[in-house]
Every structure is written in structure tokens, then in C-alpha cells.
C-alpha positions as a Python dict, from the first residue, in 0.01 Angstrom:
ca = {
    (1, 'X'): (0, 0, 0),
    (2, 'X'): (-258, 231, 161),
    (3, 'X'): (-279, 556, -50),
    (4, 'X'): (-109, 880, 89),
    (5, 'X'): (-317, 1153, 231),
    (6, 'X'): (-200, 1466, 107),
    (7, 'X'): (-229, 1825, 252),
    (8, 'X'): (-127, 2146, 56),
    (9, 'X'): (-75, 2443, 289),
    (10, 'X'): (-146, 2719, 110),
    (11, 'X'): (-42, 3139, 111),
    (12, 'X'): (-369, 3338, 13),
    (13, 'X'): (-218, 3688, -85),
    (14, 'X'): (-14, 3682, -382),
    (15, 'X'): (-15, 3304, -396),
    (16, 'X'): (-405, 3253, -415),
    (17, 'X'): (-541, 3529, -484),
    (18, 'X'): (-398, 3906, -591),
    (19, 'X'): (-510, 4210, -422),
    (20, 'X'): (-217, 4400, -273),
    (21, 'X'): (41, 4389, -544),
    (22, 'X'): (-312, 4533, -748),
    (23, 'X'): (-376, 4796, -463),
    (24, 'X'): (14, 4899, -502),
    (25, 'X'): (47, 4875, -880),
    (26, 'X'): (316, 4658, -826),
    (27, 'X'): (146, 4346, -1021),
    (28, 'X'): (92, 4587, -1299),
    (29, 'X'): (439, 4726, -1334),
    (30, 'X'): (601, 4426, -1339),
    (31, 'X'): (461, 4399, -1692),
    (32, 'X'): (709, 4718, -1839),
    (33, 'X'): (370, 4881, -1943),
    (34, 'X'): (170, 4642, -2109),
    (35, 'X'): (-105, 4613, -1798),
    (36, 'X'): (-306, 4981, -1685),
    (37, 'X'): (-162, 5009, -1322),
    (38, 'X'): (-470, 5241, -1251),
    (39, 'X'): (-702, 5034, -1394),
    (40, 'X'): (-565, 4739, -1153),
    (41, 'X'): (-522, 4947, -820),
    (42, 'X'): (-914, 5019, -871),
    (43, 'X'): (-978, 4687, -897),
    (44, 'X'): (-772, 4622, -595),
    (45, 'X'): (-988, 4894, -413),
    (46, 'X'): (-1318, 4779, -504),
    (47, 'X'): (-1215, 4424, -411),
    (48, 'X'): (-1128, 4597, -39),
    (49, 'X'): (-1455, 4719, -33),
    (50, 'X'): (-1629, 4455, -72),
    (51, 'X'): (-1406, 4244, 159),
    (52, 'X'): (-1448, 4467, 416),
    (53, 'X'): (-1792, 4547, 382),
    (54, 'X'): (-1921, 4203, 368),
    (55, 'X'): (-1717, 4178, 731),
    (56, 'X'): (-1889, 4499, 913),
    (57, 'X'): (-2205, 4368, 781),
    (58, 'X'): (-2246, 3995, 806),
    (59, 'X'): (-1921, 3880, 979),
    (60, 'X'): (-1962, 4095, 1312),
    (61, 'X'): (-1607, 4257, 1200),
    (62, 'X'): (-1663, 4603, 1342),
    (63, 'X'): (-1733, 4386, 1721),
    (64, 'X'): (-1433, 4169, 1665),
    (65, 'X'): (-1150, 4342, 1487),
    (66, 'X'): (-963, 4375, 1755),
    (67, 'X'): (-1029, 4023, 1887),
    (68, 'X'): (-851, 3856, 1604),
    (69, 'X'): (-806, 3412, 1685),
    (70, 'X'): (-634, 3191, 1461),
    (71, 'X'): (-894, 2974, 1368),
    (72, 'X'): (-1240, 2987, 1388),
    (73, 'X'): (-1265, 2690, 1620),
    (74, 'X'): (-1013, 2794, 1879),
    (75, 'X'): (-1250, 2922, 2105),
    (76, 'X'): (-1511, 2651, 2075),
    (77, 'X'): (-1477, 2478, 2435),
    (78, 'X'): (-1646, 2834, 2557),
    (79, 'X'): (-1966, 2767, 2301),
    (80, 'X'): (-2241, 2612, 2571),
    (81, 'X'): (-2454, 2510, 2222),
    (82, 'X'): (-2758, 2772, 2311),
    (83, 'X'): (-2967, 2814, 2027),
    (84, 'X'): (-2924, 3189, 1845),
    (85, 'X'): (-3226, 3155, 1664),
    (86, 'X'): (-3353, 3461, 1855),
    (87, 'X'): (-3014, 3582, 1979),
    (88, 'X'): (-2952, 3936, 1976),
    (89, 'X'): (-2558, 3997, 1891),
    (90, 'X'): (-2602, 4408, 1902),
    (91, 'X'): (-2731, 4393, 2310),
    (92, 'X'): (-2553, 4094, 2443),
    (93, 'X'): (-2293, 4317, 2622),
    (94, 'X'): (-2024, 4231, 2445),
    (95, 'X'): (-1677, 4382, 2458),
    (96, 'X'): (-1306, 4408, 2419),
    (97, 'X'): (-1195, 4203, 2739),
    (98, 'X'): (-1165, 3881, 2712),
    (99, 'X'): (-1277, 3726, 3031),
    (100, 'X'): (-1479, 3376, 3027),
    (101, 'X'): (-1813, 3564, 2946),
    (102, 'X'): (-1662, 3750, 2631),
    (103, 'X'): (-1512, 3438, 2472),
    (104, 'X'): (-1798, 3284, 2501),
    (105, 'X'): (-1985, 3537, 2315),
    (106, 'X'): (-1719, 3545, 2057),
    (107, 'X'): (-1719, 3178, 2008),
    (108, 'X'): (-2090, 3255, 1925),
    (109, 'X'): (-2034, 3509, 1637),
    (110, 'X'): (-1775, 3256, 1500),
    (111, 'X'): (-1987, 2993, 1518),
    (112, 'X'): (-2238, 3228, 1276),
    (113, 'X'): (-1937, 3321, 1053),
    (114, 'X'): (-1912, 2926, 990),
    (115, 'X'): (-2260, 2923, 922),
    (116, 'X'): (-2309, 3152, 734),
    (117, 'X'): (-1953, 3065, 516),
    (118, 'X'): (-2102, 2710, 459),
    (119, 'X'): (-2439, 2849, 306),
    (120, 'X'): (-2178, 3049, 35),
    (121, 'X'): (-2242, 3433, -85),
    (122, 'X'): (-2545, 3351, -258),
    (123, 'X'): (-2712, 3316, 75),
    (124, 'X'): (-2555, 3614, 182),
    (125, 'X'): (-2589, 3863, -121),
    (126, 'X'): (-2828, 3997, -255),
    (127, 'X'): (-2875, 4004, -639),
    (128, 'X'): (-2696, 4301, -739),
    (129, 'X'): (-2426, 4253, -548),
    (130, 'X'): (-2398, 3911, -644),
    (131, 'X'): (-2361, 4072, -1023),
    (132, 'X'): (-2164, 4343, -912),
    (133, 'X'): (-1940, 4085, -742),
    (134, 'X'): (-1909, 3829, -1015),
    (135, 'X'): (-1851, 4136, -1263),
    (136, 'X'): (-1555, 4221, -1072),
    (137, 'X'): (-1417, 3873, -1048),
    (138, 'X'): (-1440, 3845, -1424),
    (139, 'X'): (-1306, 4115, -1489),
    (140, 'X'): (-990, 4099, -1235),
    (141, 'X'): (-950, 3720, -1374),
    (142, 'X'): (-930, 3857, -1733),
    (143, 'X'): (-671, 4148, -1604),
    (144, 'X'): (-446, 3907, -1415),
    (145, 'X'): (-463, 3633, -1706),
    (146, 'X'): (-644, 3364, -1518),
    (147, 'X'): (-516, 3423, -1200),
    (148, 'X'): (-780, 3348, -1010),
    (149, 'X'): (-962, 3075, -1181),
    (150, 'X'): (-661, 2892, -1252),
    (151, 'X'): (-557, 2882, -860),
    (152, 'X'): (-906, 2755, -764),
    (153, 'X'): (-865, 2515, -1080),
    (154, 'X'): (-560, 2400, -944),
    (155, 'X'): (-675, 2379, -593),
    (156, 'X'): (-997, 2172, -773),
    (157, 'X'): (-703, 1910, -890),
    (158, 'X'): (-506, 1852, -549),
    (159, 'X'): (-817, 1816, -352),
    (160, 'X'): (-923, 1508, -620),
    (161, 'X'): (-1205, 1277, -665),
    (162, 'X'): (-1514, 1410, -432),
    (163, 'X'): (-1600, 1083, -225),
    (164, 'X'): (-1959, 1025, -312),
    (165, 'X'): (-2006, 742, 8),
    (166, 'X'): (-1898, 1010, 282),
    (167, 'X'): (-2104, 1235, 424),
    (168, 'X'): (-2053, 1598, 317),
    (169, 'X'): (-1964, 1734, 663),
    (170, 'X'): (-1810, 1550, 965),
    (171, 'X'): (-1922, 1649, 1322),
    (172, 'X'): (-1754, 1979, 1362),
    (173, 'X'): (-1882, 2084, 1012),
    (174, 'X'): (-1556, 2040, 780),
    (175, 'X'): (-1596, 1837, 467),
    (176, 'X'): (-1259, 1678, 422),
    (177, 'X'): (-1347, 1384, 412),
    (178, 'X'): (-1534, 1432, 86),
    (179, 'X'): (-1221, 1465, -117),
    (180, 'X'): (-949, 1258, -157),
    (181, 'X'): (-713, 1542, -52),
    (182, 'X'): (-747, 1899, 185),
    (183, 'X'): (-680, 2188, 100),
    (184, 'X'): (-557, 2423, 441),
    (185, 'X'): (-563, 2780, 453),
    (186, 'X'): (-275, 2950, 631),
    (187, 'X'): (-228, 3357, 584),
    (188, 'X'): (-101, 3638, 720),
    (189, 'X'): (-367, 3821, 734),
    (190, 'X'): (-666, 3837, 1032),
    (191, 'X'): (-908, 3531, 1015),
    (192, 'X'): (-1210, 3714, 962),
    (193, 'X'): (-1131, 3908, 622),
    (194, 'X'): (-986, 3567, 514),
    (195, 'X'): (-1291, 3389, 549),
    (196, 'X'): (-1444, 3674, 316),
    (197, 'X'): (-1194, 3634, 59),
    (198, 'X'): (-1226, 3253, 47),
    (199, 'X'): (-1593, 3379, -51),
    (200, 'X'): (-1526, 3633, -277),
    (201, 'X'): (-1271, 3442, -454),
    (202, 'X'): (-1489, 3148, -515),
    (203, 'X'): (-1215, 2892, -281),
    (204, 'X'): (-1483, 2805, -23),
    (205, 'X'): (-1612, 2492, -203),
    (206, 'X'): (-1237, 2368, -175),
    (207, 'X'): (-1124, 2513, 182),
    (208, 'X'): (-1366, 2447, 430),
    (209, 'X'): (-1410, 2744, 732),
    (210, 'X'): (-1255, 2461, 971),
    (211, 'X'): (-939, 2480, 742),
    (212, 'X'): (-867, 2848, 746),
    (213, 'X'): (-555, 2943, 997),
    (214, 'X'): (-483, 3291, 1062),
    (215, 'X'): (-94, 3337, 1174),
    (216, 'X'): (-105, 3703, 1215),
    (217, 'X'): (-35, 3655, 1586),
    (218, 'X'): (136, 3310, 1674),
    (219, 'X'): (293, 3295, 1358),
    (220, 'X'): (330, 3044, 1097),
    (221, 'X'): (537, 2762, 1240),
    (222, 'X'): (289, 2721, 1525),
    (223, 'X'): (-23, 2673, 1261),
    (224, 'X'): (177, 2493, 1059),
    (225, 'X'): (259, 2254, 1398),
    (226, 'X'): (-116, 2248, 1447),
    (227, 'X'): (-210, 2124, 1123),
    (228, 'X'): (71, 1839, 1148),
    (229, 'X'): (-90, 1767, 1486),
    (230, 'X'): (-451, 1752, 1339),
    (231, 'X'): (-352, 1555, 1034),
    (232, 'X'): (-83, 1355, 1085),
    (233, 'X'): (-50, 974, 1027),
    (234, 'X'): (161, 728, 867),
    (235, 'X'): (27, 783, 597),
    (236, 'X'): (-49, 1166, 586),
    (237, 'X'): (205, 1398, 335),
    (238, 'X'): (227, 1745, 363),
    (239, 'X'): (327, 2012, 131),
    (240, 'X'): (325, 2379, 167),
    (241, 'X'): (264, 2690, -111),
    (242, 'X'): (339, 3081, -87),
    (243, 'X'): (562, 3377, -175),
    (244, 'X'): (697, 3422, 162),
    (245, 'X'): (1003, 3398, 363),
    (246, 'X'): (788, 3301, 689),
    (247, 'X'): (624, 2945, 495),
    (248, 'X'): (936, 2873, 393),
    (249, 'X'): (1125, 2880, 680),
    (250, 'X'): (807, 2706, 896),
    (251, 'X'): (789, 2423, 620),
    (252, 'X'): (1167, 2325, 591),
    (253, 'X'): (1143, 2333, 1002),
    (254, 'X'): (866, 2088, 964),
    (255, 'X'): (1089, 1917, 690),
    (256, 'X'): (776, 1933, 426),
    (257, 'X'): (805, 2079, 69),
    (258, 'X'): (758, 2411, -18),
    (259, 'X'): (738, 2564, -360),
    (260, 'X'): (772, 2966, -384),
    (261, 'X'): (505, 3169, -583),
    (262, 'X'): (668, 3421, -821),
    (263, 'X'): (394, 3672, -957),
    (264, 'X'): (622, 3752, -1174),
    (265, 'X'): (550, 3755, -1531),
    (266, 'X'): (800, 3488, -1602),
    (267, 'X'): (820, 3342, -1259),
    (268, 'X'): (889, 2958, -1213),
    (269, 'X'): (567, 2880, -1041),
    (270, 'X'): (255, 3113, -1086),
    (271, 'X'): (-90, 3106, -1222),
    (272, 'X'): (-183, 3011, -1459),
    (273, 'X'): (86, 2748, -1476),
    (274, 'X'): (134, 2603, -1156),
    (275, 'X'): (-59, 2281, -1117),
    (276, 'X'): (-147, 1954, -908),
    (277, 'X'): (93, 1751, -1125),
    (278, 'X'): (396, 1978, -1050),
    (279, 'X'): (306, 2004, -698),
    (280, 'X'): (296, 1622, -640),
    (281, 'X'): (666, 1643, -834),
    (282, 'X'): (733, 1831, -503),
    (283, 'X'): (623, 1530, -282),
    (284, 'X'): (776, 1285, -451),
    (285, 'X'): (1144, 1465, -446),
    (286, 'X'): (1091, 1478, -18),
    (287, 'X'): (896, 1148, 9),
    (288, 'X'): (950, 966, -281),
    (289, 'X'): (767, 815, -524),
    (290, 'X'): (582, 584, -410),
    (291, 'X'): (203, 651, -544),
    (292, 'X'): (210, 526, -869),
    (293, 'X'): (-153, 573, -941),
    (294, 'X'): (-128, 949, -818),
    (295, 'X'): (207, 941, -1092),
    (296, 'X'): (4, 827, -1355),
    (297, 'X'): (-262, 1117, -1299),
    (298, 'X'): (-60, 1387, -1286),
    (299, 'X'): (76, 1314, -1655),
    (300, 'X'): (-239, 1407, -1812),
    (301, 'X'): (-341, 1696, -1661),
}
């Protein structure tokens, strides 16, 4: 039996990563006073700054706010290729309308943001920031109680063996193909902060730019259709992960798993906690159980 390819969709906000229940103190207060909701709303707010500064400054976000796409690719048949060695992204005449001429330009400046995203903040950063930033992630991971490192850990596990024989990028620049599994990004929020986040939060060495879906204005069942369209197969298993109302109801459309974040302190499914062996439990209930070697692995983690 060929193995099963399997994709996790995953939330980012409150599933991946916490930043607005810190900004509203709601994370915090969900803990009957044992966690300092002030000391977690300025966390929240220094992680916005950050976010949002990286954007202005290296992600062209202050050009393209209003220009939000829901992927980073979806624009590409307007990129001609030109080299931008020497291009000059402040004089280029670019605006709000998007006409042929504009998309094309904007299919440039994404095709920077990948770039750029591949190379990771240490290319980005410089040194102080790069303490200031891994100060901060420290320090939110120790106020959350792993949060954070225990969702990358556990996106670490679903993605699997790295496939040392394939190449570590395939033509368009995603690196699927050198894991067993993908990980898929699908949020809420606009594409551009997202891709920031996936930096900041250390989950670009496990989602790829190419894998980062933005349903903020076709929604999530039409991503979620993409994705099936993109990766489907015989032998292709899909499984989706988030807090929300909207994943839920796209993934029981699409007749896929879902399992519900709870933040909560005693939630069902949270991190730390929630992991690749519990996940695959999920699978097996809608597909069955037919990977026994993928069975086998999930008992000892």
C-alpha cells in the first residue's frame, strides 16, 4: 500500500500562535489570577510592533495594505521574470488600482516577500533586534507555558522525516517535498502580516511562503477548495486545526477532520498537549486506519 500523504490545515491566531487573546487580556484571565494580564497585553503589544514594523519596512506593507491577495502566488501569471536587482520599488509608479500594470508590480513585491521569507529573519534583522526578538519569544513562551514552542514542536512531528534525496525547493520555490508531510497555513488575517508572524514565531522552516492562504476576503471554504485542488490524490488525507466556527464549517463541507483549539486552561486540545499522534487519531476516525507504520509512530511520541 502506497503511504498516505497527509496535510494539516492549520488556524494561526489562537491555534498557532497567541497574540490577541494577550493584547485583550483575555488569555490571562482565563487563569482566575494566577497569570499578570498587564504583563501579557504588553507582550501582545510589543509582538504588534514588531509584526507590523517588520511589514512597513521590509514587506512593502505601507504600498500594499490595501491590496491584500490570498496567497502570495495568486498574482504570479502578471510576473514577466525581469530581474530587480536594480529595481526601484519607491518610483515605479505604483498605486491602488489594480489594472494589468499594477498587478504586475505587485506580483513583484510578492515575489521579494518570498525571497526574502526563504532567507529567514536572520537575513533580515539586524543583531539587536534579532536579541530583542528572541528575548520576547522566550519570554512570551515561558508566560503562555510552551505555547509557542510546543505548536512549532508539534508542527515539527506532522511534517515527519525531512527527505534527504529531494531537492530542498521545487520550481516555484516551496519545499514540500522535503518532508514526508505539509504543513498549510490558512488565517483570517491579511497575507502579508501572516508571512511576518510565520517569521517571528519561528514556523517558517515548517510552512513554506507558497503554503500560507489568507481568507480574509474569499473566505475559508474557497482556500480550503484550493488546497484540495492543489493536493489532492488518491492517496492525499487532509485534516484541518483552529478555534473557529468558519474551519469548522469549511472542513466538515469538505468532509475532512477538524479538531477545535481550546486556549483554555483545561481545554481538550491546546498547547502544550496537542500533538501529531492525537491528530493522526483524527484521520484515522474519518479515513480509517489504514497506516500502520504511521500507528506505530504516533505511540511513542
Amino acid at each position: 500500500m502506497d503511504k498516505k500523504l497527509k496535510v494539516y490545515i492549520w488556524d494561526m491566531d489562537e491555534t498557532l500562535i497567541l497574540l490577541k487573546s494577550l493584547l485583550t487580556g483575555t488569555y490571562a484571565e482565563a487563569f482566575n489570577g494566577l497569570k499578570d494580564v498587564k504583563h501579557g497585553v504588553n507582550l501582545g503589544k510589543l509582538w504588534e510592533n514588531h509584526i507590523l514594523k517588520l511589514c512597513d519596512t521590509h514587506f512593502f506593507y505601507d504600498q500594499i495594505e490595501s491590496l491584500n491577495q490570498p496567497y502570495l502566488d495568486f498574482l504570479n501569471q502578471y510576473d514577466d521574470g525581469a530581474d530587480l536587482s536594480g529595481y526601484n520599488f519607491s518610483q515605479d509608479g505604483f498605486g491602488p488600482l489594480l489594472d494589468d500594470l499594477n498587478k504586475r508590480k505587485l506580483a513583484y513585491r510578492h515575489r521579494v516577500i518570498a525571497e526574502k521569507y526563504r532567507k529567514g529573519l536572520h537575513n533580515i534583522l539586524n543583531q539587536d533586534l534579532i536579541r530583542l526578538w528572541e528575548s520576547l519569544y522566550d519570554l512570551t513562551d515561558t508566560y503562555t507555558e510552551r505555547w509557542l514552542s510546543s505548536a512549532r514542536a508539534c508542527l515539527e512531528q506532522c511534517a515527519g522525516q525531512r527527505r534527504e534525496s529531494t531537492p530542498s525547493t521545487n520550481s516555484d520555490g516551496a519545499s514540500d517535498a522535503a518532508f514526508e508531510h505539509v504543513n498549510v497555513l490558512v488565517t483570517s488575517g491579511p497575507l502579508i502580516p501572516s508571512l511576518a508572524k510565520c517569521l517571528f514565531y519561528r514556523l517558517d522552516n515548517m510552512i513554506t511562503c507558497n503554503n500560507v492562504y489568507s481568507s480574509l476576503d474569499v473566505g475559508k471554504p474557497q482556500c480550503f477548495t484550493w488546497i484540495k485542488e492543489r493536493f489532492g490524490g488518491p492517496n492525499v488525507q487532509f485534516c484541518a486545526i483552529g478555534d473557529g466556527w468558519e474551519e469548522c464549517e469549511a472542513a466538515e463541507s469538505m468532509k475532512w477532520p477538524f479538531v477545535q483549539i481550546d486556549p483554555q486552561p483545561n481545554g481538550l486540545h491546546r498547547f502544550p498537549g496537542l500533538n501529531s499522534g492525537e491528530l493522526k487519531h483524527y484521520f484515522s476516525i474519518v479515513y480509517g486506519d489504514g497506516d500502520n507504520e504511521d500507528s506505530r509512530k504516533t505511540k511513542e511520541l
